[in-house]
C-alpha positions as CSV (number, residue, x, y, z in Angstrom):
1,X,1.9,19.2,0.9
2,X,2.0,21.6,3.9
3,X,-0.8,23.6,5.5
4,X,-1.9,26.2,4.0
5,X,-0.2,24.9,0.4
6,X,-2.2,24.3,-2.6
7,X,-2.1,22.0,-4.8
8,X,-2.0,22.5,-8.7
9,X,-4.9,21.1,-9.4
10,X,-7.0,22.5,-7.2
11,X,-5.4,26.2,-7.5
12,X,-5.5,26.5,-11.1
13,X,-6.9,29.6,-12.4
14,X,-9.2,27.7,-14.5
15,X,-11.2,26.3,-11.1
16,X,-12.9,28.2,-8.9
17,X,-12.1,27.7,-5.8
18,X,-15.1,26.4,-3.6
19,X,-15.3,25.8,0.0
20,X,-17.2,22.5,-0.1
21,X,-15.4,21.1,-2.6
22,X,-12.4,18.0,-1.1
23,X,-9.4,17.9,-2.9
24,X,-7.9,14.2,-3.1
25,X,-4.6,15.3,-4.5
26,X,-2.9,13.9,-1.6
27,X,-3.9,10.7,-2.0
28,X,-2.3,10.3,-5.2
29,X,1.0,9.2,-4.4
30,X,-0.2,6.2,-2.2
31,X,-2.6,5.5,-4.5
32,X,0.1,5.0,-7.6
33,X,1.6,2.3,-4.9
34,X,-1.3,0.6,-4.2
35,X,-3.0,0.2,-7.8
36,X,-0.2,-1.9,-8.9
37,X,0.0,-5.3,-9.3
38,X,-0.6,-7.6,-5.8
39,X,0.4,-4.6,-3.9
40,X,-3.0,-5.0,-2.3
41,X,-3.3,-8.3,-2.0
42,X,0.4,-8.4,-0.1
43,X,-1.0,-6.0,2.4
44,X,-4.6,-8.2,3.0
45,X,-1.8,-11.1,3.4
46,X,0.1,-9.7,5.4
47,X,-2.9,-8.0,7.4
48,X,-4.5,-11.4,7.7
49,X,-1.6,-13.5,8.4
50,X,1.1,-11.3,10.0
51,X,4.7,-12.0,9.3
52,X,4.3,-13.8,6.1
53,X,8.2,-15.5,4.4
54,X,8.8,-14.2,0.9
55,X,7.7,-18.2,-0.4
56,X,4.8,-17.9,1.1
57,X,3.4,-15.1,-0.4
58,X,4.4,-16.2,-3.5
59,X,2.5,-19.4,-3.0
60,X,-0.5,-17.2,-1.7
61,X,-0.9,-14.5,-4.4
62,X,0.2,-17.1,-7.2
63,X,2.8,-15.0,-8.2
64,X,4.4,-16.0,-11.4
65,X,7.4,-13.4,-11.4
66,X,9.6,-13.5,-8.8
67,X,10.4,-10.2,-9.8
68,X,7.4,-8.9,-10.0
69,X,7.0,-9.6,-6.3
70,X,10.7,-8.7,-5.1
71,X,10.0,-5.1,-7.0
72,X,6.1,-5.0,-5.3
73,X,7.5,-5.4,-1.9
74,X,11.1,-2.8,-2.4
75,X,7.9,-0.3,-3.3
76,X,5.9,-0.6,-0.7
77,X,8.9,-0.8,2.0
78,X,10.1,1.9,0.3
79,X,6.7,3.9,1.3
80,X,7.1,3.1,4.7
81,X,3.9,0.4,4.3
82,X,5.5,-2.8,5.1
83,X,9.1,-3.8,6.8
84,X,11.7,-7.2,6.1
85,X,13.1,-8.6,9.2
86,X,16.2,-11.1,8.4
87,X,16.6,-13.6,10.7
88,X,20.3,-14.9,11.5
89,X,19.2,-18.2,11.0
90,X,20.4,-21.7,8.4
91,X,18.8,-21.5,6.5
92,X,18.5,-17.8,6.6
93,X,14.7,-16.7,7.1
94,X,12.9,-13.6,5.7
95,X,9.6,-12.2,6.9
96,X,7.3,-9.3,5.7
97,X,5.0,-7.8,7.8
98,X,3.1,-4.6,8.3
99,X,4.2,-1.4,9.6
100,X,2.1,0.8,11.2
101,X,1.6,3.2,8.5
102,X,0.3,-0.6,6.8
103,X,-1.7,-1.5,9.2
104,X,-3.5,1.8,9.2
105,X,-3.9,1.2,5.4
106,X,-5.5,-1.6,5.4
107,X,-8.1,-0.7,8.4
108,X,-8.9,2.1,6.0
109,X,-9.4,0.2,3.8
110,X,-11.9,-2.2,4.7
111,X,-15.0,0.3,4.8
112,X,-13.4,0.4,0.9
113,X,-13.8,-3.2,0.1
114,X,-17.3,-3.6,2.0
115,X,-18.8,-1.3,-0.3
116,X,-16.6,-2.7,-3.6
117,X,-18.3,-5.9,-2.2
118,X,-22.0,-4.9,-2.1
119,X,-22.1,-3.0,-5.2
């Protein structure tokens, strides 16, 4: 959403618009990402750890689909959150890691799970 743009939420005639009031619309498409399954946990991983192999995060999260996972991490690459380096390697090697925009997440989010934690 540019500046200046209003959401639909938050325009509808219905609502009166007020001043003091935040609108979190933007939020929304990052948070459809992150809700899903492990897509949290992958980024505390890979936070924690930094360039974490595809196996290893399996054996981490205790990931019973290898699907689930493969599709968890194509989403979150796909929002720009975490990046796959190959490695020209023999065996050939794969590693996740955050990108900036990840890293960013999940320093933002820490203030999150403090207060998850106390309550």
């Amino acid at each position: 959403m540019s500046e200046g743009e209003s959401c639909g939420c938050c325009s509808s005639s219905t609502i009166t618009p007020d001043t003091d009031r935040t609108c979190y619309c933007p939020v929304n498409g990052i948070i459809d990402t992150i809700s899903k399954k492990h897509a949290l946990p992958i980024v505390s991983v890979l936070g924690s750890n930094g360039p974490t192999r595809y196996n290893e995060l399996e054996e981490v999260l205790g990931v019973t689909s290898s699907s689930l996972l493969s599709t968890r991490l194509n989403e979150l690459m796909s929002e720009g959150l975490i990046e796959r380096q190959s490695f020209d390697e023999i065996p050939p090697r794969v590693e996740y890691s955050l990108t900036s925009d990840g890293k960013e997440l999940e320093e933002r989010l820490r203030p999150l799970l403090e207060w998850a934690d106390e309550a």
